[in-house]
N, C-alpha and C positions, 0 to 999 in steps of 0.2 A: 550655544554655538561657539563662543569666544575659546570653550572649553576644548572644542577641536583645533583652536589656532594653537592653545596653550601645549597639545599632546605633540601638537605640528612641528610647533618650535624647540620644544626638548630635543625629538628623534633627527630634525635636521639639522640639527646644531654638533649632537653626536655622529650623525654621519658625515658632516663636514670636513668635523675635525678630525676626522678616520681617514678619511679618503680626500680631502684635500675641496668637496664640493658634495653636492647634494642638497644645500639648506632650501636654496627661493624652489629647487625642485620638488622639496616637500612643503615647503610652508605656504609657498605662492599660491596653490589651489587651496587649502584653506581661508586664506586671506580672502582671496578673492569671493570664498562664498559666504563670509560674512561681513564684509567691507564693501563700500564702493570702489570701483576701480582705482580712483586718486590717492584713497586712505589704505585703500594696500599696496598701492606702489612705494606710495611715500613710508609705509613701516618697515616693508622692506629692503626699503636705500638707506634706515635709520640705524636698523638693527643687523645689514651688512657688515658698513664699517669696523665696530668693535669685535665682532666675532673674528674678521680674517685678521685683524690686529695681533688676538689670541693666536692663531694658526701662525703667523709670521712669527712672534715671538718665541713659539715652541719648537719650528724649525730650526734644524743648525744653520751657524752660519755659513752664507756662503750656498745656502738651496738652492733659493729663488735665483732665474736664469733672467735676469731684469736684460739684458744684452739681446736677449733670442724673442723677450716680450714686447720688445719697443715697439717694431713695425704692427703688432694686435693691436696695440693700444692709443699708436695713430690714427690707423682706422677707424677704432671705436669710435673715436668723435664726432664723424659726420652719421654716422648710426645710431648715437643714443640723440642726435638731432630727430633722425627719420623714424627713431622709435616713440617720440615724439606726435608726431605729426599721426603716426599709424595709430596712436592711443584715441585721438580724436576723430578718425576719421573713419576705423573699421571694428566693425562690432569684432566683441570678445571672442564668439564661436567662430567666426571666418579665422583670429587670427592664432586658434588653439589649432585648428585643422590645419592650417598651411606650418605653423611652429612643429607639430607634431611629425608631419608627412617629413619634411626636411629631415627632423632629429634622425627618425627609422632610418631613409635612404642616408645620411653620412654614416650613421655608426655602421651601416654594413659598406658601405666603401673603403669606411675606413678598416675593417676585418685586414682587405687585401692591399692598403695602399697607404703610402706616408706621403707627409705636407710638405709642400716646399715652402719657396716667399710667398707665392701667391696666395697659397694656401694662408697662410698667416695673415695676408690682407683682407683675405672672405673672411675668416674666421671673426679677424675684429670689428668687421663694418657688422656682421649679424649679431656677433655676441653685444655691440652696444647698441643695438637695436631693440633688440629683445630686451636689454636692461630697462630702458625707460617706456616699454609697450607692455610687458606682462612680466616684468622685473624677473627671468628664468634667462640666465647670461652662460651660465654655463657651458651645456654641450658643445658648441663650436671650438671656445678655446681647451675643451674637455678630448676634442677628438683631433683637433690642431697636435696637441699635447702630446697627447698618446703614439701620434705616429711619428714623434722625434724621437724617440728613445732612450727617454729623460728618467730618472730613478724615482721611485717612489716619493723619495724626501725632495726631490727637485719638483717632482708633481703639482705634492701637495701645496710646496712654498712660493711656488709657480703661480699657481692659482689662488692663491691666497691674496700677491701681490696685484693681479689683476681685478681681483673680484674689489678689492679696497680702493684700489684705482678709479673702476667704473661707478663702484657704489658715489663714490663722494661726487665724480661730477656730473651723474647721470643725477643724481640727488640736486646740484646746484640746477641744472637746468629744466628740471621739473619745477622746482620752487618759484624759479623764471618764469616759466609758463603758467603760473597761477597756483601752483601745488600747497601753499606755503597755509592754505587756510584746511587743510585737509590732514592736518599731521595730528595723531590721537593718541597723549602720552596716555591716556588712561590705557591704553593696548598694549604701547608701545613700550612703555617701563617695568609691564610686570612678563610681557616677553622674553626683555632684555635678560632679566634673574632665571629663567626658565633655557636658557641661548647660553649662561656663564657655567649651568651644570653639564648641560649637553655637553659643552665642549670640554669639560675634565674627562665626561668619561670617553669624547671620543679620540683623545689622545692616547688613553690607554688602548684603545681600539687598534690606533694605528700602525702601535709596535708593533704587532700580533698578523698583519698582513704583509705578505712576501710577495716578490716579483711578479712572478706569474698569476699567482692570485688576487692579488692589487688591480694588473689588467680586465682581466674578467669580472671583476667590482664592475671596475668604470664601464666597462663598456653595457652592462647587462642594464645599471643605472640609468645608462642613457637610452640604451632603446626601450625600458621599460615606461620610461616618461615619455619618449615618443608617441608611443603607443597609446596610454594615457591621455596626452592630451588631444590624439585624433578626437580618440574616442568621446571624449567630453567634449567636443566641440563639434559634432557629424550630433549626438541627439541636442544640442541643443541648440542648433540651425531649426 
């Protein structure tokens, strides 16, 4: 089974680096079905960090929109609190169903509609919710993102800078909460080598996607996870 984590983490580490996100979208359900929930949160706040590192790095400079990021990333913090609390308190399939239902209904909202500030405040409070609940942070500031009108390389570097952000502290406050006995470099280290190829080839990936089809990436991405994770969480209710 580890050998599914191992396929998990090559492909999402490539599609990360392509499109700017995807990883805990593909590696987090594997984790999960070979891990306890603590030891896949915690591998994947481990093996976060250095991957968007890569993505930062390979961006030019001057991407990342750290000014338009700030008010997500406030938010996030009383969210990866309450994602926290939701890891202990509601089973895994109530919190795949309500993650999943949300993903579907924003990504087609967001079809027809852009974010304002507010929008950027929801965005952060769920994306750091979901980081320390079933470590999938993504789609919010995936679909925040998308209806600013931000360029592909702002996207990616966009999200990169947030995903590095949440990872480290949504990581310190798991470990706070008891996480810290739960961390398995025996998974976690030969990931990592399996996370460092993905992301060579997904940079070549990502020259290769153009404006309008970069959108249609993201957005198909996200509701196809939506969708996904109803579904996996409605049979295993």
């Amino acid at each position: 089974m580890i050998a599914l984590a191992g396929a998990a983490a090559l492909a999402g580490a490539l599609v990360q680096s392509a499109t700017g996100f995807g990883f805990a979208l593909i590696l987090s359900p594997a984790l999960f079905a070979v891990l306890d929930p603590y030891e896949a949160i915690t591998t994947m706040l481990l093996l976060g960090p250095p991957l968007n590192a890569l993505v930062l790095h390979d961006s030019a400079a001057g991407d990342a929109r750290l000014r338009m990021l700030a008010p997500v990333l406030v938010a996030a913090v009383p969210g990866l609190v309450l994602g926290v609390i939701a890891l202990e308190l509601l089973s895994k399939p109530v919190l795949q169903v309500a993650v999943g239902a949300a993903v579907v209904a924003a990504a087609l909202w967001q079809i027809r509609h852009h974010g304002g500030r507010i929008a950027a405040w929801a965005a952060g409070l769920a994306s750091g919710a979901l980081t320390t609940s079933i470590s999938v942070s993504g789609p919010p500031v995936v679909l925040w993102l998308e209806g600013r009108g931000v360029t592909p390389g702002e996207f990616r570097a966009t999200l990169a800078a947030s995903f590095l952000a949440l990872n480290v502290t949504g990581g310190a406050i798991v470990v706070a909460a008891g996480g810290i006995g739960a961390v398995r470099l025996d998974v976690v280290l030969p990931l990592l080598g399996l996370c460092l190829i993905g992301n060579y080839a997904g940079n070549h990936a990502h020259r290769r996607l153009a404006g309008p089809r970069f959108r249609l990436v993201a957005l198909a991405l996200v509701a196809c996870t939506g969708v996904a994770s109803f579904v996996a969480g409605l049979t295993s209710l």
